[in-house]
N, C-alpha and C positions, 0 to 999 in steps of 0.2 A: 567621737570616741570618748568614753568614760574613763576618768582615771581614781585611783584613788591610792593613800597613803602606805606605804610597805611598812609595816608595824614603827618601830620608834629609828628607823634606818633615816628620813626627813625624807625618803625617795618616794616620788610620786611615778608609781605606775602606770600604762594604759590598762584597763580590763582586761584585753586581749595582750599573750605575750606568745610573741612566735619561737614557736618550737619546732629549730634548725636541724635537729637530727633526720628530716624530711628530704633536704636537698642534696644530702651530701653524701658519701662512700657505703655509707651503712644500710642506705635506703635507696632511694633514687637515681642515685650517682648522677646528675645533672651537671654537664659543663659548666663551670665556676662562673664564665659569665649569666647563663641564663638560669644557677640559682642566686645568685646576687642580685639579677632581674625581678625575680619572685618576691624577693626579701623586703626592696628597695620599694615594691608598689606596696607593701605593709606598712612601711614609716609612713608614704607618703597619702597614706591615709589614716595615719593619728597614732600606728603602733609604736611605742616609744621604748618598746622593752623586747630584748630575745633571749632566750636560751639558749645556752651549747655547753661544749665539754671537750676536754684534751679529746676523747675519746670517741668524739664523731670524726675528729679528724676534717674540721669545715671551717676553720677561723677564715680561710683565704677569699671562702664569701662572703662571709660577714664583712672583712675590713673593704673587700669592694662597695659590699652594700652602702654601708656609714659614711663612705668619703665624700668631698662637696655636698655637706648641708647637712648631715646626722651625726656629727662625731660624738654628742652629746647622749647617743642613743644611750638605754641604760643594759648592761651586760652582764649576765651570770655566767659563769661555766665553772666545771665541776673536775674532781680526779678521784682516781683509786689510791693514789699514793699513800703512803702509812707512815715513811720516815720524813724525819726535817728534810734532808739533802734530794729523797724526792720530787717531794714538795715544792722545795724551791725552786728546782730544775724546769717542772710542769708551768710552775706557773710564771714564770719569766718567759717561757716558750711562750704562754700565751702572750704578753704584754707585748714582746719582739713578734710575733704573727700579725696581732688585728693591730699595730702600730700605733700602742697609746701608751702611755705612761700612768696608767693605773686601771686597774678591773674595778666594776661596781660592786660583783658581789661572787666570793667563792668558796662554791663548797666541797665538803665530803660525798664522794658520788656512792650512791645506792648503802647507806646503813640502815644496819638489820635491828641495831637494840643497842642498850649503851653498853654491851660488851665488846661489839665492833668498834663503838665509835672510842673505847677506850684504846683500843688496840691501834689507831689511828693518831692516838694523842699528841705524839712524835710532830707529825704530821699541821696539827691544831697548833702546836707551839713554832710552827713557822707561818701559819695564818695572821694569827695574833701579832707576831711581830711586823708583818706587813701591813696591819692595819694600823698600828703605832707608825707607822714611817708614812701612810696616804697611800701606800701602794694600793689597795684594796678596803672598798667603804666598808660593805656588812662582810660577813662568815655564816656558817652554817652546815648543811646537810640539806643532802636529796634523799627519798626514800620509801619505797614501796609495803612499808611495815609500821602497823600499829604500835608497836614497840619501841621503832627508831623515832616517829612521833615522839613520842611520853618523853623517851631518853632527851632527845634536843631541847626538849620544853624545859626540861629542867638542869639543862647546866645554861650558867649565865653566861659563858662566850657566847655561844650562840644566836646569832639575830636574825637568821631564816632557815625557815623548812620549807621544804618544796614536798608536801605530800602524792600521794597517787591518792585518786579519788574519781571515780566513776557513778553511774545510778546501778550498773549492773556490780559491782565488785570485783570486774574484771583485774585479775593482779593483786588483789590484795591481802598480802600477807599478814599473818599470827589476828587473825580478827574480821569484821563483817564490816559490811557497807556502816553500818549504825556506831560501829567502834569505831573508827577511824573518824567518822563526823563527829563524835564526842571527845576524842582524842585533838582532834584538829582545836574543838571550842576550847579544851582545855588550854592547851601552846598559846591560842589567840587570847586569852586570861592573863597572860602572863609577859604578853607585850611583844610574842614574837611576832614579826612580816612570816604573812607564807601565801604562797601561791602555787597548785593545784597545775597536776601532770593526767596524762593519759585518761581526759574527758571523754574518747571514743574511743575507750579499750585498745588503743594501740591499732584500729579502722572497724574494732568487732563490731562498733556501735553508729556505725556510718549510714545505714538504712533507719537508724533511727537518731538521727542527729539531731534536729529541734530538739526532741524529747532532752536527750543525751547532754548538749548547752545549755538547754532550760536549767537543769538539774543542778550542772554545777555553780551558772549564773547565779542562783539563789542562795548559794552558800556563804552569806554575807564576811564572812572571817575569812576567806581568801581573797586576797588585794587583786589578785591575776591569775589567769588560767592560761595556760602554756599551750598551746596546738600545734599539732604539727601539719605543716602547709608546704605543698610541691609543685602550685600552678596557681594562674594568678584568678582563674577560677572557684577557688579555695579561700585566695586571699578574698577578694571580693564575698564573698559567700560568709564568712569568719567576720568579717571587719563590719559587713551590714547586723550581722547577729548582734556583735558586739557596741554596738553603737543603736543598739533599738529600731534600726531602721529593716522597711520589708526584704528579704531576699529575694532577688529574683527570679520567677520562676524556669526561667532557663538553666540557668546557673545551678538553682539546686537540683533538676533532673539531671544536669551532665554530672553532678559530682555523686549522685546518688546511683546512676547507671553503672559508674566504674565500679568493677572488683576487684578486688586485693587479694594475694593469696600470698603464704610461702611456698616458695619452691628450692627444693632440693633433687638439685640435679642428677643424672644417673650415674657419673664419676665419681658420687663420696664415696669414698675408700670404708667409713664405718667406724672411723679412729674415734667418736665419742666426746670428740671436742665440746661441740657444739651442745651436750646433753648436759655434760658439769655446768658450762655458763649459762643455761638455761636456767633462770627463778622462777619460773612460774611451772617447771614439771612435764612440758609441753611434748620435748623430744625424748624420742629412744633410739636404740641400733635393733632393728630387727633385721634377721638374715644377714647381716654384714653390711647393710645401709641401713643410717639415719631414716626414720620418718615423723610426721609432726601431725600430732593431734590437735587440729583446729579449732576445736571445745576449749582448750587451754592457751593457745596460742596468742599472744596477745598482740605481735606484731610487732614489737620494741628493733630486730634488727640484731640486736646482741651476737646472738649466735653466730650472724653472717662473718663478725670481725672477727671471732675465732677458729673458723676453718680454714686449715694449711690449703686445701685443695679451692679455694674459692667457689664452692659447687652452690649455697644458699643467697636466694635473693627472696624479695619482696617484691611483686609486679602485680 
């Protein structure tokens, strides 16, 4: 496994960072031991880094993963929170869940421009003071917008972005595949760590996966690319990518045969939930049920956390 530097944070990355929103409630819903299984053959082949979020609702595999020989691992996760007393709440939740006494790195989940992330400020002045006391090494933002890019780059709390960045565009807001890569070099000019989400459009780009790795692989200004992985066929398959070594060719037909789809089930009610937290556009209510436009669909999960009726999955 290749590692390299997360901008001026002194954190050495693995290339590869697993991205946990795969195994857990919003996706997969995998019994906690066998995603922690998944997770645990990622360390144990060089991955030193994972992402999550209040909002996956998955720290209880993570802290299974980590235990006996990973505690070291290094850990982001993210919130929506906007106020201090939020803030604080979230993320002491997290610290009491994966049982450590300080996060590596946390941020603002999903900011659209620095008008959000103004509106979240509240929020930053509880970051900040946890990173004065060791609670929490870097700060930052998550964020599928050109904009939120630009914005983080230039305020100086900030010490990581987690862009969205694809070869297809899939997901990306206020600008084009070309914006967001000159956006990225700019951020990376200016000393922040960042490291790159939804490499395979959220699975759109799963029949064209070398291509889809290559793509991001080569984007030298991202320290790490986040994947999301739910079998250790995945893992294997990600970790040889990531480490220059051949993939096998078993492994990549099984993971290249599965499909993915969203499914919403025939008991949505049509209440529209799922359409407001929808960012990419994807869903509508026609005739009184939800339905999902696959063109736009990128496969993030979202939607499923905000249905009363629990009718949407991922399979």
């Amino acid at each position: 496994m290749y590692y390299r530097e997360l901008g001026t944070t002194g954190m050495k990355v693995s290339r590869l960072c697993f991205g946990s929103l795969t195994v857990g409630p919003l996706q997969s819903c995998l019994p906690v031991r066998e995603g922690s299984a998944v997770i645990r053959s990622a360390l144990e082949k060089g991955v030193n880094f994972i992402d999550t979020s209040h909002f996956y609702n998955n720290y209880a595999y993570i802290k299974e993963a980590i235990r006996d020989g990973f505690q070291d691992t290094i850990i982001t996760s993210k919130s929506y929170d906007y106020t201090y007393r939020g803030m604080e709440s979230t993320f002491y939740e997290c610290l009491n869940s994966l049982g450590r006494d300080y996060i590596d790195i946390f941020l603002l989940h999903e900011q659209e421009s620095a008008l959000t992330i103004k509106g979240h400020w509240d929020a930053v002045e509880f970051l900040i003071s946890a990173r004065e006391k060791g609670l929490v090494r870097a700060i930052g933002i998550s964020t599928h917008s050109v904009e939120g890019v630009k914005a983080a780059a230039l305020i100086p709390e900030m010490e990581i972005i987690h862009p969205l960045i694809n070869k297809a565009g899939i997901g990306i807001q206020k600008g084009t595949v070309n914006d967001m890569l000159e956006t990225i070099s700019f951020a990376y000019s200016l000393g922040k760590g960042l490291y790159g989400m939804k490499a395979l459009g959220g699975g759109n780009l799963i029949a064209d996966s070398s291509a889809a790795l290559k793509y991001v692989n080569e984007i030298n200004e991202l320290s790490s690319i986040a994947v999301g992985m739910q079998s250790h066929e995945e893992v294997l398959y990600n970790t040889a990518f990531f480490s220059g070594e051949q993939v096998p060719r078993e492994i990549e037909e099984k993971i290249l045969n599965r499909n993915r789809r969203l499914l919403i089930e025939d008991w949505c009610t049509g209440c529209g939930e799922c359409v407001q937290r929808c960012s990419s556009g994807a869903l509508s209510v026609v005739n009184g049920k939800a339905q999902v436009d696959p063109e736009l669909c990128c496969l993030c999960g979202y939607c499923g956390a905000v249905c009363p009726e629990l009718c949407i999955k991922i399979i």
